[in-house]
C-alpha positions as CSV (number, residue, x, y, z in Angstrom):
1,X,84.5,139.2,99.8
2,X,86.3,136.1,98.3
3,X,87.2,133.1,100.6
4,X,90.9,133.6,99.8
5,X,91.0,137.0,101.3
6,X,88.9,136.0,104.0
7,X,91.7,133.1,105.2
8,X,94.5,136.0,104.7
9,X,92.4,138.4,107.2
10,X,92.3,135.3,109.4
11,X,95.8,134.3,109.6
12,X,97.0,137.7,110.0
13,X,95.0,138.1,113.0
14,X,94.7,135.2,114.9
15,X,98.6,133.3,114.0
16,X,101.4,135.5,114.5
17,X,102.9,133.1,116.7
18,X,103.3,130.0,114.8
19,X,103.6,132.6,111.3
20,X,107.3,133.6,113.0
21,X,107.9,130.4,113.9
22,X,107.9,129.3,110.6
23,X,105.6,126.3,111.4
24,X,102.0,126.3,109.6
25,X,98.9,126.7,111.8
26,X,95.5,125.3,111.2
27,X,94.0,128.3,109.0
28,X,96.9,128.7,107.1
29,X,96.8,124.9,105.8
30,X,93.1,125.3,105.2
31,X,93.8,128.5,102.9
32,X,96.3,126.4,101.0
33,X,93.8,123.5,100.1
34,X,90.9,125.6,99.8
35,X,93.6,127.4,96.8
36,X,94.8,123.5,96.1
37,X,90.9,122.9,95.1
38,X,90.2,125.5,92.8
39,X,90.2,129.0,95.3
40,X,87.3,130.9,94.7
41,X,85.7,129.0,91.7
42,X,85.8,125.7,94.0
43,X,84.4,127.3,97.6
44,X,82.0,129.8,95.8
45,X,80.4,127.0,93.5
46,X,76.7,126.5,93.0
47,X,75.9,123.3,91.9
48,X,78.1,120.0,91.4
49,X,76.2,117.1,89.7
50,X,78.8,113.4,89.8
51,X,78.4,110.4,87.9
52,X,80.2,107.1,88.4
53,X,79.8,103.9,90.2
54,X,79.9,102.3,93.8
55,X,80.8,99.1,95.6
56,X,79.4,97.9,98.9
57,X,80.4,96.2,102.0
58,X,78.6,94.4,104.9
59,X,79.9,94.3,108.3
60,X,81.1,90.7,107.6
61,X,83.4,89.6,104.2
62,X,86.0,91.3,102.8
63,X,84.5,90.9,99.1
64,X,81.7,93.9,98.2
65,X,77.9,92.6,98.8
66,X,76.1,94.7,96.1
67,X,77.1,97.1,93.6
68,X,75.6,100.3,91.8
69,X,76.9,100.6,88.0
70,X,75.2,103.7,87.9
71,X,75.7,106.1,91.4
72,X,75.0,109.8,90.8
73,X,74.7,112.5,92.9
74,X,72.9,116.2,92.6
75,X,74.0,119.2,94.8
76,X,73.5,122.4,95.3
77,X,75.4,124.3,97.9
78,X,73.9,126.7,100.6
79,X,76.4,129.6,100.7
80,X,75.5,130.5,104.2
81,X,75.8,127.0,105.9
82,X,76.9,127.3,109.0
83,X,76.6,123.5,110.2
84,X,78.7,120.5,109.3
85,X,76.9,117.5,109.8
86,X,73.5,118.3,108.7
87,X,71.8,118.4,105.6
88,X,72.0,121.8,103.7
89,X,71.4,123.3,100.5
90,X,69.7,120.4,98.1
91,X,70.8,117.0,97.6
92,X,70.0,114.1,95.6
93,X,71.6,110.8,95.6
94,X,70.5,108.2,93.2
95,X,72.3,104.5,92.6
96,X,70.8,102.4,90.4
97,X,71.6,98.9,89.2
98,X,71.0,97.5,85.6
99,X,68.6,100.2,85.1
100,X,66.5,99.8,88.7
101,X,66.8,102.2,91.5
102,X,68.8,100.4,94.7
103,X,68.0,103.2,96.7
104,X,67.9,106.8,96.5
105,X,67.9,109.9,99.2
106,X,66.8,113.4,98.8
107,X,66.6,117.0,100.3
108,X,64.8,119.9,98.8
109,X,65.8,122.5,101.7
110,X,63.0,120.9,103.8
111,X,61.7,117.9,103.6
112,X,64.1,114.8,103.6
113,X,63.0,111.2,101.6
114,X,64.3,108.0,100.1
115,X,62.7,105.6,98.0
116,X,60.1,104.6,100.5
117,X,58.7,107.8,101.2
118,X,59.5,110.7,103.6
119,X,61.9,110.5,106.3
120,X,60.8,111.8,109.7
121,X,62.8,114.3,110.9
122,X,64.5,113.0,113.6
123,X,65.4,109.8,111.6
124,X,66.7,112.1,108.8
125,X,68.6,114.1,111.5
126,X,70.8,110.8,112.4
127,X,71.0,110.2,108.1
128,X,72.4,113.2,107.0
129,X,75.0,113.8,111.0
130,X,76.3,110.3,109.5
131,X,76.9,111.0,106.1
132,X,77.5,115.2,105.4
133,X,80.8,117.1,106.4
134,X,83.2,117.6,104.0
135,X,81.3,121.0,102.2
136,X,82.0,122.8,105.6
137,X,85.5,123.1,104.9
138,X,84.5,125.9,102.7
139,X,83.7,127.8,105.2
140,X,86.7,128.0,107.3
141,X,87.8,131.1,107.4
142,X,84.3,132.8,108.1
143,X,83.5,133.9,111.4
144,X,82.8,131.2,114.1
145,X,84.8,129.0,112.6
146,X,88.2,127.5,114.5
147,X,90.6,125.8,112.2
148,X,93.2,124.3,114.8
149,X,96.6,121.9,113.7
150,X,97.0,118.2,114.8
151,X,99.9,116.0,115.0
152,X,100.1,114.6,111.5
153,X,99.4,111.5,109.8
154,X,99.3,109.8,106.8
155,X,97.3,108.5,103.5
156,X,98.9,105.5,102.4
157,X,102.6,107.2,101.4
158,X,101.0,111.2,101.1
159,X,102.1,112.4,104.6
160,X,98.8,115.0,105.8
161,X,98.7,118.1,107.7
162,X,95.6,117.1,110.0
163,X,93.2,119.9,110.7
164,X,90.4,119.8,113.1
165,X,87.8,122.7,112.2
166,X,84.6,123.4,114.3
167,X,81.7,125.1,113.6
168,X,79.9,127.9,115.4
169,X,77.5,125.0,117.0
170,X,80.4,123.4,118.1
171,X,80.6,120.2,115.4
172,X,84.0,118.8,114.7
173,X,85.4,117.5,111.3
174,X,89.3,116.5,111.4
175,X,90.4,117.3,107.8
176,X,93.9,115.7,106.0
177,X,95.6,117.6,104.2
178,X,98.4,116.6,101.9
179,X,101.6,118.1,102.7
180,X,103.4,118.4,98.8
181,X,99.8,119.1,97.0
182,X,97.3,120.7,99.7
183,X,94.5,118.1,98.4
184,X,92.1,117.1,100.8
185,X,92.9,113.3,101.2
186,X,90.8,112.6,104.2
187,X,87.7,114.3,106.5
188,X,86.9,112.2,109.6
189,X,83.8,113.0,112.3
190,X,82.1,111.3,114.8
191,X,78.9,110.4,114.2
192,X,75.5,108.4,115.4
193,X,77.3,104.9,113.3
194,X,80.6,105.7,115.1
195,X,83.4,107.1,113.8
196,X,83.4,108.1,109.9
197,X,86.3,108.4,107.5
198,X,86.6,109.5,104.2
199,X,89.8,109.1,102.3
200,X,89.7,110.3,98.9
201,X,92.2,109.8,95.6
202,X,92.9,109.6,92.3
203,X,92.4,113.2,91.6
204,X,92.2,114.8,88.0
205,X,91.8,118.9,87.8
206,X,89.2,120.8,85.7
207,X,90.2,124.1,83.7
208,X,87.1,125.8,83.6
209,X,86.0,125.8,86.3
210,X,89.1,125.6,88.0
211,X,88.3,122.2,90.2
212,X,90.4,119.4,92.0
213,X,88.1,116.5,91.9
214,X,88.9,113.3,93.8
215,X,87.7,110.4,91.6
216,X,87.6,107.6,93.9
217,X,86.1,108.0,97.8
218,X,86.1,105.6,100.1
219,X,83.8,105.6,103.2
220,X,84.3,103.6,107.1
221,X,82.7,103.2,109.4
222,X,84.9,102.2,113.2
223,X,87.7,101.4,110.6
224,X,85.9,99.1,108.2
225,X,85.0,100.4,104.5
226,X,81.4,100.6,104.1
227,X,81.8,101.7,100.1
228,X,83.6,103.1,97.7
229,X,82.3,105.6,95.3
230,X,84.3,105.6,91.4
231,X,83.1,109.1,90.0
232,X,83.6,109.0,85.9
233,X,81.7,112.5,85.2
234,X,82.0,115.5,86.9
235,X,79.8,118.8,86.2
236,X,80.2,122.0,88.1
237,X,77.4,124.6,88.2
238,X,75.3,123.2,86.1
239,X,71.4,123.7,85.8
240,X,69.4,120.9,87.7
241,X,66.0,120.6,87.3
242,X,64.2,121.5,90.8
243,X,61.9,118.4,90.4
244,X,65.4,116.0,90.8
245,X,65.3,117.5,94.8
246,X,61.7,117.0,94.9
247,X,59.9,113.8,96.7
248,X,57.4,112.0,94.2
249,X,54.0,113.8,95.1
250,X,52.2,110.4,96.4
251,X,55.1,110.8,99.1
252,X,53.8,114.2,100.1
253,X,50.1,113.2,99.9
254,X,50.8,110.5,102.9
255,X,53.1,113.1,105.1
């Protein structure tokens, strides 16, 4: 059953209020960006691999502190995922400077690590709650889900439908939603750092898949940008070699 007719199901049922009323409701909205983003192809993809770049900021200064002139990221999506802000699926994050590694993360399904060995899981728990949420939005209109409308706001001049959509375990994500385009400008949650924001532009769409990609992110943390992410390549469902998930065996040996 595709994700498009799952959000018509839902609206249908649950909105007939705010449907004669003329005014849009939460699941509505989402059903609108998740077809703004590429429908089906986008919220049924496997794998997404990004290439770019990345600037960094302290908690002092307003110029960056470091940057990464290399910043990619591997993924591959858990169809079933149930949770926002947790790790799920695989993921592989690698920035890179001049040819060293700065740092790097990863998650095979499992086990979580970064470039000085493997996290413990309570540590990684706290990682990943601070840094994963915007996937969920794919699952909206599946059961459990509550997709409920906000007063709006605004991203620079875009004026946003604001969304907040919680999971069956209860985790919230408030999602922005442009009101001309139905992009997904912004995804906000609180988190173990405070309270996260990420607002995303400069978007360019893909044919084949059909895919609105946002090519510049910027991340805060309690208002203050912690980075910005420049993506220059995007690949959807692509093959990715399991071992780009996997921690370096001399990780494993000392687990």
């Amino acid at each position: 059953m595709s994700m498009r007719y799952i959000f018509a199901l839902l609206i249908l049922c649950v909105s007939p209020v705010s449907a004669n009323s003329g005014e849009l409701d939460g699941p509505t909205i989402l059903a609108r960006a998740t077809d703004a983003a590429g429908g089906d192809q986008w919220a049924n993809a496997k794998s997404l691999i990004l290439q770019g770049r990345a600037e960094y900021w302290g908690f002092e200064g307003s110029i960056p502190k470091s940057r990464s002139d290399s910043y990619v990221m591997y993924r591959e999506f858990d169809p079933t995922r149930t949770l926002a802000h947790g790790a799920d699926g695989k993921i592989r994050i690698i920035a890179s400077n001049q040819g060293q590694v700065i740092w790097t993360v990863g998650f095979d399904g499992k086990t979580s690590w970064n470039e000085k060995g493997i996290i413990p899981k309570a540590e990684a728990d706290i990682f990943w709650s601070s840094n994963m949420g915007f996937g969920i939005i794919r699952q909206a209109g599946k059961p459990g889900f509550k997709a409920e409308r906000v007063a709006d706001g605004a991203q620079g001049r875009h004026p946003l439908f604001l969304v907040r959509l919680t999971d069956p375990s209860g985790g919230v994500t408030l999602f922005g939603i442009d009101q001309k385009s139905y992009a997904i400008r912004t995804m906000a949650f609180m988190t173990p750092r405070g309270w996260h924001e990420r607002h995303y532009d400069n978007f360019i769409r893909l044919k084949n898949p059909n895919w609105l990609q946002a090519r510049t992110v910027t991340l805060l943390y309690n208002g203050i940008r912690a980075n910005t992410v420049y993506w220059d390549s995007v690949k959807v469902n692509g093959a990715i070699a399991p071992e780009i998930f996997e921690a370096p065996t001399d990780f494993l040996k000392t687990k």
